[in-house]
C-alpha positions in Angstrom: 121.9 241.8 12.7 125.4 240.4 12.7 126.3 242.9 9.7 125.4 245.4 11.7 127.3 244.2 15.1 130.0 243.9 12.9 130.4 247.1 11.0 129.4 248.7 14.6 132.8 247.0 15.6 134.5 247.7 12.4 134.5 251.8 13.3 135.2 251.3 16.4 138.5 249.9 15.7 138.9 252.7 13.6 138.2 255.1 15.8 135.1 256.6 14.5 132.8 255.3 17.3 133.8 256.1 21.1 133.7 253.4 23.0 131.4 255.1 25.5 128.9 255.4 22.4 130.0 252.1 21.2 128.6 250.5 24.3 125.3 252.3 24.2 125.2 251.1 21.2 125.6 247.3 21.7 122.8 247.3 24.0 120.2 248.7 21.6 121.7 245.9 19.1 121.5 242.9 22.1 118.6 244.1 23.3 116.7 244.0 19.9 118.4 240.7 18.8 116.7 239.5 22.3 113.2 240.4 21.4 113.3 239.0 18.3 113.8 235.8 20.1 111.3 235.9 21.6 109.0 237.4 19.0 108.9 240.3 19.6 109.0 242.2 16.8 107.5 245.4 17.8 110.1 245.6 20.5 112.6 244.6 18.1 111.7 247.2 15.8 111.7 249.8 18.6 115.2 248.8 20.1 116.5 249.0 15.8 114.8 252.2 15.7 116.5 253.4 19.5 119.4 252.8 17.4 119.0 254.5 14.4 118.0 257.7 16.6 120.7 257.3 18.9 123.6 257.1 16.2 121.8 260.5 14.7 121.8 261.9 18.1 125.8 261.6 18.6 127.2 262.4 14.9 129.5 264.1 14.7 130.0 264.4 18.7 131.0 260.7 19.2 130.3 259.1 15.6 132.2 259.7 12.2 129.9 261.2 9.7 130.6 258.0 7.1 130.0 255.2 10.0 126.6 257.5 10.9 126.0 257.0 7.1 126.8 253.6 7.0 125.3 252.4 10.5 121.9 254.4 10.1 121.6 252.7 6.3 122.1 249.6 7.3 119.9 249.4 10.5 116.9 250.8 8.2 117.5 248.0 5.8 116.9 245.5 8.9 113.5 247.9 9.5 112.6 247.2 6.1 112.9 243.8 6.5 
């Protein structure tokens, strides 16, 4: 989950994530690393997936094709998990 954080921060310092989306983001990230916490993996799953969706949802609109690419694939290697 910190990869992901991280390479969620990584384009937004390059510009390729707006910081509006960026934010959205975040919470689907803290949100999921919460319920994992506390066991919850279906909710954990569902917040990864919230995610996954959402990054689709705003590419090219507020998200760089390549950091879609990069965010999406590494978020489904975490559902794999």
């Amino acid at each position: 989950m910190a990869q992901l954080q991280a390479l969620l921060d990584y384009y937004v310092e390059q510009g390729l994530v707006d910081a509006a989306t960026a934010g959205q983001l975040r919470k689907h990230l803290d949100q999921a690393t919460e319920k994992l916490a506390q066991g919850n993996v279906a909710a954990y799953r569902s917040q990864l997936q919230a995610f996954v969706d959402q990054v689709r949802d705003k590419t090219p609109q507020s998200v760089g094709p390549d950091a879609s690419a990069q965010l999406v694939a590494e978020a489904q290697l975490l559902l794999a998990a």
